[in-house]
C-alpha positions as CSV (number, residue, x, y, z in Angstrom):
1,X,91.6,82.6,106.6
2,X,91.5,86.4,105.6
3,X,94.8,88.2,105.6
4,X,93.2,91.3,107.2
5,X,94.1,91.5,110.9
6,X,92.7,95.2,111.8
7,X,89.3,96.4,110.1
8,X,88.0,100.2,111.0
9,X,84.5,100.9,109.9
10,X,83.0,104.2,110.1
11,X,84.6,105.2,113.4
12,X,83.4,108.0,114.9
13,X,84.8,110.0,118.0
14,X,83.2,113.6,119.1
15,X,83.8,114.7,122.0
16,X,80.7,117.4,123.8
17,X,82.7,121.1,123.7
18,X,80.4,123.3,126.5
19,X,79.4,126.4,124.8
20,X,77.1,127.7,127.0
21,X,75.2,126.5,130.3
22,X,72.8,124.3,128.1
23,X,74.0,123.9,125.5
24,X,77.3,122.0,123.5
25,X,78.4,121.7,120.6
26,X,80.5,118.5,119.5
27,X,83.7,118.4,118.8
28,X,84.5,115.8,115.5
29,X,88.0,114.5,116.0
30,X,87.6,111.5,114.1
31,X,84.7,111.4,111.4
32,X,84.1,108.2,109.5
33,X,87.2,106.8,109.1
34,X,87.7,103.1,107.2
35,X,90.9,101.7,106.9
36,X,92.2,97.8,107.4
37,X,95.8,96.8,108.5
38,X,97.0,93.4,106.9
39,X,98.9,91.3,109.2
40,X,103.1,91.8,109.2
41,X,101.8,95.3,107.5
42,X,102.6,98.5,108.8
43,X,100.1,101.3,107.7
44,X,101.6,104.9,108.6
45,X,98.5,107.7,109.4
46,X,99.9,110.9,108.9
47,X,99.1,114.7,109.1
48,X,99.8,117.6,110.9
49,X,98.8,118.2,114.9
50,X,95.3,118.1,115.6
51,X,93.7,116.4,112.8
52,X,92.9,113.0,115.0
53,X,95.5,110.4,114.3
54,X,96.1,109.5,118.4
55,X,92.4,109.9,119.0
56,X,92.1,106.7,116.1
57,X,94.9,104.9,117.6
58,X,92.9,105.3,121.3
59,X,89.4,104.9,119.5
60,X,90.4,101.5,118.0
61,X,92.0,100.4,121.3
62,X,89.1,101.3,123.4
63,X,90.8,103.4,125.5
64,X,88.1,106.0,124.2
65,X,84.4,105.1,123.7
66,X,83.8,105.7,120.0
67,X,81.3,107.5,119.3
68,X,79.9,105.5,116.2
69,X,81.9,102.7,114.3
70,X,82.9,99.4,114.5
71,X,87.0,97.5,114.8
72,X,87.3,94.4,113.8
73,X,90.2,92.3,115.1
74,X,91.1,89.2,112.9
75,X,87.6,89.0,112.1
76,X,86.3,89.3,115.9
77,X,84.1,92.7,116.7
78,X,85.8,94.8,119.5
79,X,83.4,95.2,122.1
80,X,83.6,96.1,126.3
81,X,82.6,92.6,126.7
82,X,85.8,90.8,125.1
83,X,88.6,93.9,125.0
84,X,89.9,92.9,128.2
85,X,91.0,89.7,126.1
86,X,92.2,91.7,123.3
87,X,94.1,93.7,124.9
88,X,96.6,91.1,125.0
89,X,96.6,91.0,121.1
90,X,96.4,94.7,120.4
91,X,99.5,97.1,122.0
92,X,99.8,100.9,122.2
93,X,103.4,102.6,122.5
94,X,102.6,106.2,123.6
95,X,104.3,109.3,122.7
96,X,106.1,111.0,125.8
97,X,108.5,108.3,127.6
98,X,108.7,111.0,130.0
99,X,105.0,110.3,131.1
100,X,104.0,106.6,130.6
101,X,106.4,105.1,132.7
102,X,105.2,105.3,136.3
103,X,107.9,106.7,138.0
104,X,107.6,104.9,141.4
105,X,107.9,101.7,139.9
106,X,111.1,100.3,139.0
107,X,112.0,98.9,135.4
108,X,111.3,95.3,136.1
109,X,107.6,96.1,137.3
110,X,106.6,97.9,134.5
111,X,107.5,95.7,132.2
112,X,106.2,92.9,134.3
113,X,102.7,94.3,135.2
114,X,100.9,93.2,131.7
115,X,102.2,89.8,132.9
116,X,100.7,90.3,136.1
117,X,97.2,91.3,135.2
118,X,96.9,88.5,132.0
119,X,98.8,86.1,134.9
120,X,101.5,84.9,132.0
121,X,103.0,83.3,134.5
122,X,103.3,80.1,136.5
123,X,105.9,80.8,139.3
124,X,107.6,84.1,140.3
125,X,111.3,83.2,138.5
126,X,109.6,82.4,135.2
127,X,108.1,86.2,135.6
128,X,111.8,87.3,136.3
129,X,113.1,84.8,133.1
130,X,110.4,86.5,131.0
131,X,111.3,89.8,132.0
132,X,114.8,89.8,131.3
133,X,114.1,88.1,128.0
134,X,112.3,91.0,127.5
135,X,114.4,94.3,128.4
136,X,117.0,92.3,126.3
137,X,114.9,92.1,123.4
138,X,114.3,95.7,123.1
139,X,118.5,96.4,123.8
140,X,118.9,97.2,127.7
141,X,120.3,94.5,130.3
142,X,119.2,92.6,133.0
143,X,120.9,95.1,135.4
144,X,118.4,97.9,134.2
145,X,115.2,95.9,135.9
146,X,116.2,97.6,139.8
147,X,116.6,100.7,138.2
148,X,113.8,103.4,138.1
149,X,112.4,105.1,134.6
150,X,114.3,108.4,135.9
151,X,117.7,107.2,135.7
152,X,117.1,106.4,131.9
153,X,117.4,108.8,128.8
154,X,114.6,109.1,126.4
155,X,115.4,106.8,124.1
156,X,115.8,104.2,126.9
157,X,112.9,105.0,127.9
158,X,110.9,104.2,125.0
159,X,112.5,101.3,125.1
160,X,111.4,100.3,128.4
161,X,107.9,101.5,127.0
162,X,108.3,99.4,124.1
163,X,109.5,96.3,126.0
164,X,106.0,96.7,128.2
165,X,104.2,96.2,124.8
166,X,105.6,93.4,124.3
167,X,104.9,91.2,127.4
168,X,102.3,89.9,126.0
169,X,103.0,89.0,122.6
170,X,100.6,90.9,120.6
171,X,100.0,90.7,117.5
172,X,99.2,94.3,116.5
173,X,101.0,97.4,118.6
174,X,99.5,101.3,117.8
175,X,102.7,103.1,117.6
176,X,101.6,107.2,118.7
177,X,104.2,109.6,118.1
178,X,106.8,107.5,119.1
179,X,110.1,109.0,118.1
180,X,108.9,112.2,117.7
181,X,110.1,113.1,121.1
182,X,113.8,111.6,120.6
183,X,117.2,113.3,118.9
184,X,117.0,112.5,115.7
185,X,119.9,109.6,116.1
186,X,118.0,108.1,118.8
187,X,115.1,108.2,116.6
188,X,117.2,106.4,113.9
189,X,117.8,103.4,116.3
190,X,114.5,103.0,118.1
191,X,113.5,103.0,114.2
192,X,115.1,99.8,113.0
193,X,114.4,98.4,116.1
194,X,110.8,98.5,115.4
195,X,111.7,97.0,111.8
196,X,113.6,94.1,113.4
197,X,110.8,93.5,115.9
198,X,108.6,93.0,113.4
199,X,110.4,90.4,111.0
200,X,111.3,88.6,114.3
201,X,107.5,88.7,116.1
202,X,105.3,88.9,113.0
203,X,104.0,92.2,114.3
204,X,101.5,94.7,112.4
205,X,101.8,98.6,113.2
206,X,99.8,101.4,112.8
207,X,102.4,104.0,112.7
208,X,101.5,107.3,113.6
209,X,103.8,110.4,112.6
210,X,103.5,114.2,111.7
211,X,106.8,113.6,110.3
212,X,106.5,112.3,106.2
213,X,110.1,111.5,105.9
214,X,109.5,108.7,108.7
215,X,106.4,107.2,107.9
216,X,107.9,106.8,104.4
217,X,110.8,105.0,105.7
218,X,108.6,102.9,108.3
219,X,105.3,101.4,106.3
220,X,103.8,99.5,103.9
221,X,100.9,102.1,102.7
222,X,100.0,105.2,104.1
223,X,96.7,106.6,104.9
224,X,96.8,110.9,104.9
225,X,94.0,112.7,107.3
226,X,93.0,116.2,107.8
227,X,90.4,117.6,110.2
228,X,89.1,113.8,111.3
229,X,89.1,112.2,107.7
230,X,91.0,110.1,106.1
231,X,91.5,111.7,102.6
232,X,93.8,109.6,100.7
233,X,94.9,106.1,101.3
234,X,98.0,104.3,99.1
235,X,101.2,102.2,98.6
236,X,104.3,104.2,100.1
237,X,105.5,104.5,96.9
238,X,102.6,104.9,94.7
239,X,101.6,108.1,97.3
240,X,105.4,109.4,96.9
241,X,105.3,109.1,92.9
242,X,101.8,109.9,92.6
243,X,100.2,112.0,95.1
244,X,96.3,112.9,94.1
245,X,94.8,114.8,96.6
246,X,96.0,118.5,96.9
247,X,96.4,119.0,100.3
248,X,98.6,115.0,99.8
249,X,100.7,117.2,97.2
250,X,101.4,120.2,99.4
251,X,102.5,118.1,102.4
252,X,105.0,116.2,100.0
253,X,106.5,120.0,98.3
254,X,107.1,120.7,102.0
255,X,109.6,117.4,102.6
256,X,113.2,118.6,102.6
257,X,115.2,117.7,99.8
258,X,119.0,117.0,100.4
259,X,120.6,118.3,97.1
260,X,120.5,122.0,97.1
261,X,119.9,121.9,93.4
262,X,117.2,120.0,93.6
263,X,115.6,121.8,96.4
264,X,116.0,124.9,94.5
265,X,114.2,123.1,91.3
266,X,111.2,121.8,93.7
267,X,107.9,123.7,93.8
268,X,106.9,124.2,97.2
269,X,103.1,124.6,97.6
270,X,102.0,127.1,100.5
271,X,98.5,126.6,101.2
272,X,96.1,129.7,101.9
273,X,94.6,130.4,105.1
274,X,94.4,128.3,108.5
275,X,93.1,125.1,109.3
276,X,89.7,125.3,110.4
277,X,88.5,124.6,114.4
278,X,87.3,121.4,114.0
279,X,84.0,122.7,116.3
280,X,83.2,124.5,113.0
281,X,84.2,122.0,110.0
282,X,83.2,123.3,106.6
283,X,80.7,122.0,105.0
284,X,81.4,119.1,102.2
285,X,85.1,118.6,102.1
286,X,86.8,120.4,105.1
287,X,90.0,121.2,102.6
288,X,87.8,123.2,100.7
289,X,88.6,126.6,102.2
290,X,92.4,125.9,101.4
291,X,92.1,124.2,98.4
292,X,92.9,125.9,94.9
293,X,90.0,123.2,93.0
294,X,87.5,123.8,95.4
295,X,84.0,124.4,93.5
296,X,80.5,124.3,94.4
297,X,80.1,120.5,94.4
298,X,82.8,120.6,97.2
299,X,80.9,123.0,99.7
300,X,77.9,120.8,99.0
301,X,78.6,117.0,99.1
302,X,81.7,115.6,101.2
303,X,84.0,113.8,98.8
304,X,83.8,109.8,99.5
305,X,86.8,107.7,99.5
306,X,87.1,106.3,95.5
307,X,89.7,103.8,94.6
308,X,91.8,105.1,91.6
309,X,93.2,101.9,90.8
310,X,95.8,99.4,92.4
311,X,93.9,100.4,96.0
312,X,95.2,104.3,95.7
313,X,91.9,105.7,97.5
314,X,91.0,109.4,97.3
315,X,88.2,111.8,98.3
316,X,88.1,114.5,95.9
317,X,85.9,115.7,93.5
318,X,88.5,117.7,91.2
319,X,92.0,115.2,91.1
């Protein structure tokens, strides 16, 4: 039995841009990205707004169309024909709390709806057993199930959110964003909450973040993208010690150091210019207009994805 519980290959997801009244031009917010999640592994996909990680997380989960590609699940090919299945096997916790709880539904009938539509159920108090079990899994009471998502804070919210993925014990949950909208205590909580979930479930995350500092404290390896690529893939600590990549460098000069003498020691790297649209990707490697090692070779051949040793992948031609 492989190990390997989530396989990406070549996913692809443009989306037509109208340019004119003819004519479009497409709009590459994932390009040929290959990754694999292990199971009980958490993989964090980081980089800054824009650069594709939710449209991966909704790619893989066929809540988008890909373009081009394939996702394996635990060996099986995800597909229109069987994702209705899957779906039971393979979660997503959204961003905003604020908007994926449907408001005129009460606590209880969000969480029980994936019960519902899988029918996870034989009789209606085993529904009511299983939600409870639930909402106290994820650190709320049985009292909260008549409530609506209104009354609840953001954090509780998530958790409701959270609890919903749950129902019906997946084995893989895309986590999008999903403290970035929390106080940073809250965040903290919701957190190790995940952690504990996933020693007590056996869960595998794909953990999506802008924020460095909490992908490192959340995953096993960590995959870095910019402009729809995935340019360099590693062990959490190998990528901290060892970064390779230059725009993997300049994201880790940025990450706040507590110790004001060793902030004032660190070299931050500000990169040149602005990311490009990604309706008009450079040529070759898209870092190459910001990159301080760009040469000819990187305007004319896009960098593939070389392992480096001990599974630290890279695409660059100069590091």
């Amino acid at each position: 039995m492989s190990d390997i519980l989530i396989d990406v290959r070549h996913l692809k997801q443009w989306f037509p841009i109208r340019t004119g009244f003819f004519s479009s031009t497409p709009l590459k917010a994932v390009d040929d990205v290959n990754f694999t999640i292990k199971k009980g592994e958490t993989l964090g996909l980081v980089g800054e707004s824009g650069c594709g990680k939710t449209t991966v997380a909704r790619s893989m989960l066929q809540l988008y169309k890909p373009t081009a590609g394939e996702v394996y699940f635990d060996g099986t090919l995800i597909s229109k024909d069987n994702i209705h299945a899957l779906r039971r096997e393979m979660q997503m916790v959204f961003q905003d709390p604020y908007s994926s709880l449907n408001p005129r539904m009460t606590v209880g009938d969000i969480v029980g709806e994936p019960l519902d539509v899988h029918k996870l159920y034989a009789n209606r108090q085993e529904r009511k057993e299983r939600i409870e079990e639930l909402i106290s899994l994820v650190g709320l009471n049985s009292e909260h199930t008549r409530r609506y998502a209104h009354e609840f804070s953001g954090g509780q919210r998530q958790r409701i959110g959270i609890a919903r993925a749950l129902a019906v014990n997946p084995q893989f949950i895309a986590c999008d964003e999903s403290v970035s909208a929390l106080d940073v205590s809250i965040q903290a909580q919701i957190l190790n909450m995940f952690r504990d979930l996933q020693e007590k479930l056996g869960l595998s995350y794909l953990f999506i973040a802008h924020d460095i500092l909490v992908v490192n404290h959340m995953s096993d390896r960590v995959a870095v993208m910019y402009l729809g690529k995935i340019i360099e893939t590693a062990d959490t600590e190998e990528i901290n010690g060892h970064p390779v990549h230059p725009y993997t460098v300049s994201l880790l000069s940025a990450v706040p150091v507590p110790d004001p003498r060793s902030a004032r020691e660190r070299k931050r790297i500000i990169l040149q210019g602005d990311v490009p649209s990604p309706l008009k990707v450079p040529s070759g490697c898209a870092f190459r207009t910001r990159c301080p090692y760009a040469t000819e070779q990187c305007a004319a051949e896009t960098p593939p994805l070389v392992d480096r040793g001990g599974g630290h992948l890279v695409a660059c031609w100069n590091r």
